[in-house]
N, C-alpha and C positions, 0 to 999 in steps of 0.2 A: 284589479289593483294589486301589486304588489307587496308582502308585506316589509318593513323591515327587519335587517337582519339582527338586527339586537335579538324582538319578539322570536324571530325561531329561536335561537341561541338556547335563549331563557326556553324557551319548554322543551326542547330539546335538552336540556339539565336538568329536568326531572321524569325523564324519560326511564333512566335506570331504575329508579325507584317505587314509578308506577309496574315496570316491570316483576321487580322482585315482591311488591305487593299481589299481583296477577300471581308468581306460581307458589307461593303462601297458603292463597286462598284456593288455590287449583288444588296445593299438596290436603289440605285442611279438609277439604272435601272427599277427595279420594284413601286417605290416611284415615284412617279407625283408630288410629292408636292403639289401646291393649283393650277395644271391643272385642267380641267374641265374633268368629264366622256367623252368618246365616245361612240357611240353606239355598241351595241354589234356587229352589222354588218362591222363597219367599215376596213379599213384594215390599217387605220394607226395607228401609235405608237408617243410618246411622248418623246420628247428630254426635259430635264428639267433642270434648274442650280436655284438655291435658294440664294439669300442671304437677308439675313435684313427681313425686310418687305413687301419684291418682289420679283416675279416669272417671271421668262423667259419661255416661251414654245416652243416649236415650235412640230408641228403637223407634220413628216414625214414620206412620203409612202415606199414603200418596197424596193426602187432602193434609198434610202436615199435623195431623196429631197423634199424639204419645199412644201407643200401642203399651210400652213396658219401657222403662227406666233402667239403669242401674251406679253406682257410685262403686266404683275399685279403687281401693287403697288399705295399706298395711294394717287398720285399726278400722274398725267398725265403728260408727255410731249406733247403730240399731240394736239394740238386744231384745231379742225375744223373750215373751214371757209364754211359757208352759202352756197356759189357761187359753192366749189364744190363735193356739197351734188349729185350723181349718182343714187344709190337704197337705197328704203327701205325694207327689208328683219325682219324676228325674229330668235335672237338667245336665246334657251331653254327658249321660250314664250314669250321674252321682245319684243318690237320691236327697230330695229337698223338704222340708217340711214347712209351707206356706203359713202367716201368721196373718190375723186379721188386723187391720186400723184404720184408724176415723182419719177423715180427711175433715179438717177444719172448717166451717162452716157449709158442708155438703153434706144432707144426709141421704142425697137420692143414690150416691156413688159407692160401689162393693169396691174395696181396697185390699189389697194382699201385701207381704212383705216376707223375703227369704233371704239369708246367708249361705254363702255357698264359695266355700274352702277354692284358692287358686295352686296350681302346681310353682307358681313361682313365689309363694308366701303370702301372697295379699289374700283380700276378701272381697268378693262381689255382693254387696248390697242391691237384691233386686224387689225392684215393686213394681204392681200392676195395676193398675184404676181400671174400672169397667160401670156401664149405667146401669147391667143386671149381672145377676150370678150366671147365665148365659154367656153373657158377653167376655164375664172371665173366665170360667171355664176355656173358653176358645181362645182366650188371650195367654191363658198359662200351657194351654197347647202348643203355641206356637213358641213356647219360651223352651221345649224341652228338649230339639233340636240344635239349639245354639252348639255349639264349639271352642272352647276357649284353648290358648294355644298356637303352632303350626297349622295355616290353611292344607286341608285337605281334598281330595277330586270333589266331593261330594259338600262342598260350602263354597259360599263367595267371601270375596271381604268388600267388608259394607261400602255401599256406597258406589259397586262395580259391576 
């Protein structure tokens, strides 16, 4: 049966639209916006949401949960306190000093949190959730790596 030509008309008129929704969502996926590289070894990918002058990251493994976090923008919220500075670690050469905190109704969960100076003025805001000291450990390993900046031979940009 034939349909008529009104019906095609009409979807055929939001055909441009579903398109430009299509490479939005292709650009959103592939776009890091101003996440850091990862190493080309890595196996995680980049969840990203932009607005203004700050970035949301969050670094997820392949079963989609949060490996490591971070929030870029010109002003910090987090300030650390002295008392619960944990590790000193480097992240892509800097070095970082890791700050303990509670996650709100979780006390089985080790939590980390660092500041970490951008070359273009901002601040990356990073934290780590782990179910053991283990488990962060190996999670702030894999944070040391990153790259913030120009892609270089030796990183990917997320999500590639």
């Amino acid at each position: 049966m034939k349909k008529p030509a009104s019906c095609t008309h009409n979807a055929l008129r939001y055909l441009p639209v579903l398109g430009a929704l299509l490479l939005i969502g292709a650009a959103n996926a592939q776009d890091a916006g101003s996440c850091p590289q990862l190493p080309v070894d890595s196996t995680l990918a980049w969840e990203h949401r932009g607005t203004g002058d700050a970035d949301f990251c969050r670094a997820l493994r392949a079963d989609g949960t949060e490996a490591f976090g971070m929030y870029i923008s010109p002003k910090p919220s987090f300030e650390p306190k002295r008392g619960n500075s944990k590790e000193t670690t480097q992240i892509g050469g800097q070095p970082v000093t890791w700050y303990s905190s509670e996650i709100a109704g979780s006390e089985t969960l080790v939590a980390r949190e660092t500041l970490l100076p951008l070359r273009d003025g901002r601040t990356a805001h990073i934290w780590v959730q782990a179910p053991s000291q283990e488990a962060l450990n190996a999670t702030l390993g894999e944070t040391q790596n990153l790259r913030f900046g120009p892609a270089s031979a030796d990183t990917q940009v997320a999500g590639q």
